[in-house]
C-alpha positions in Angstrom: 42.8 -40.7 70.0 43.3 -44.3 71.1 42.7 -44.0 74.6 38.9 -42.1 73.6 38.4 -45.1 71.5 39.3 -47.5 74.0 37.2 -46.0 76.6 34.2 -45.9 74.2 34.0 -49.5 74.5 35.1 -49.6 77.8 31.5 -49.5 79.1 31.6 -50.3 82.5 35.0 -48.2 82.9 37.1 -50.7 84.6 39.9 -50.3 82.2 39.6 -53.0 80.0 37.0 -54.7 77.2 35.5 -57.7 78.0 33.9 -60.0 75.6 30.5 -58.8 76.4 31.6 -55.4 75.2 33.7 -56.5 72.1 30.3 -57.3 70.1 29.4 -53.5 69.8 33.1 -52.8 69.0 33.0 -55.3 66.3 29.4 -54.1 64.9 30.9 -51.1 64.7 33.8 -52.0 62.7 31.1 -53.1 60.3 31.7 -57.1 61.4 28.7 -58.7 62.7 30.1 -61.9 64.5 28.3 -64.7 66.8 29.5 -65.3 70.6 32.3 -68.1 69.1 34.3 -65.5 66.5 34.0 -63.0 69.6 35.4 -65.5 71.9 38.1 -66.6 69.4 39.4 -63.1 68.6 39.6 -62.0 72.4 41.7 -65.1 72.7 44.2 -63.7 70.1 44.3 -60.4 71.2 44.7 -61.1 75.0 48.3 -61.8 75.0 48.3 -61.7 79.1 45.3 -64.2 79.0 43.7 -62.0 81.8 40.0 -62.7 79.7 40.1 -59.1 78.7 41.7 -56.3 76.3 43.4 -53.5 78.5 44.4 -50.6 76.7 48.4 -52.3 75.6 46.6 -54.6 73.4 44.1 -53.2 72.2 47.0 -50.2 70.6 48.7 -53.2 69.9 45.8 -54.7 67.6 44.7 -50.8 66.2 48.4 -50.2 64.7 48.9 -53.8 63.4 45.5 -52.9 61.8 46.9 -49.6 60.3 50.3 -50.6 59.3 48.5 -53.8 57.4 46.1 -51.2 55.6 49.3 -49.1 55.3 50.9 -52.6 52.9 47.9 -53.0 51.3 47.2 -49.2 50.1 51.3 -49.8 48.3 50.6 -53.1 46.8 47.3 -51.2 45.6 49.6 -48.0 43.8 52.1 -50.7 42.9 50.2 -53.2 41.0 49.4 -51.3 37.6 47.4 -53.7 36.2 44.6 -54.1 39.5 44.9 -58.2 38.8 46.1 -58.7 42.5 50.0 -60.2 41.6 52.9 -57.8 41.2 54.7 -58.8 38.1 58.7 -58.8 37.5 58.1 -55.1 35.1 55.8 -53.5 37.9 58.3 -54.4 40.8 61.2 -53.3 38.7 59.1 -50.1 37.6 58.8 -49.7 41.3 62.1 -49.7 42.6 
C-alpha cells in the first residue's frame, strides 16, 4: 500500500519525491502550502539530506503520522468530558 502511494507521487519514477512533486502530495493531504513550507518540510523529512524523499522516509513519515493519529484517537475515548485535558478521575477511570 505504501510503495503505490509512494510511486503516485513519484512522477517522474526515479524513485524518490522531489520538492517539485511534494506540492501535489501535500494538496492532496488537504494542505495547500507556498514553495517555503514545501522546502522546510522536505528538509525534515530527508534525514540523508540527498534533496529528496526515497521510499525509507517517506514510510518513515506515513507511520509516525498513523501512530500520532493512533495517540490522538485514545486521548479522544479517554477524555470524557471533550475539554482537551485528562483529569486525575478520567486517568484513574482509565487505568
Amino acid at each position: 500500500m505504501f510503495k503505490e502511494h509512494f510511486t503516485r507521487y513519484d512522477l517522474d519514477g526515479n524513485g524518490s519525491i522531489t520538492g517539485g512533486e511534494l506540492g501535489p502530495l501535500m494538496e492532496s493531504l488537504g494542505h495547500s502550502t507556498s514553495e517555503r513550507q514545501i522546502d522546510a518540510f522536505l528538509t525534515s523529512v530527508d534525514t540523508d539530506r540527498s534533496g529528496s524523499i526515497e521510499f525509507d522516509e517517506f514510510v518513515a513519515l506515513v507511520a509516525k503520522k498513523m501512530k500520532s493519529d493512533r495517540v490522538l484517537k485514545y486521548f479522544k475515548a479517554l477524555d470524557k468530558n471533550g475539554d482537551g485535558y485528562l483529569t486525575a478521575e478520567e486517568l484513574k477511570s482509565a487505568l
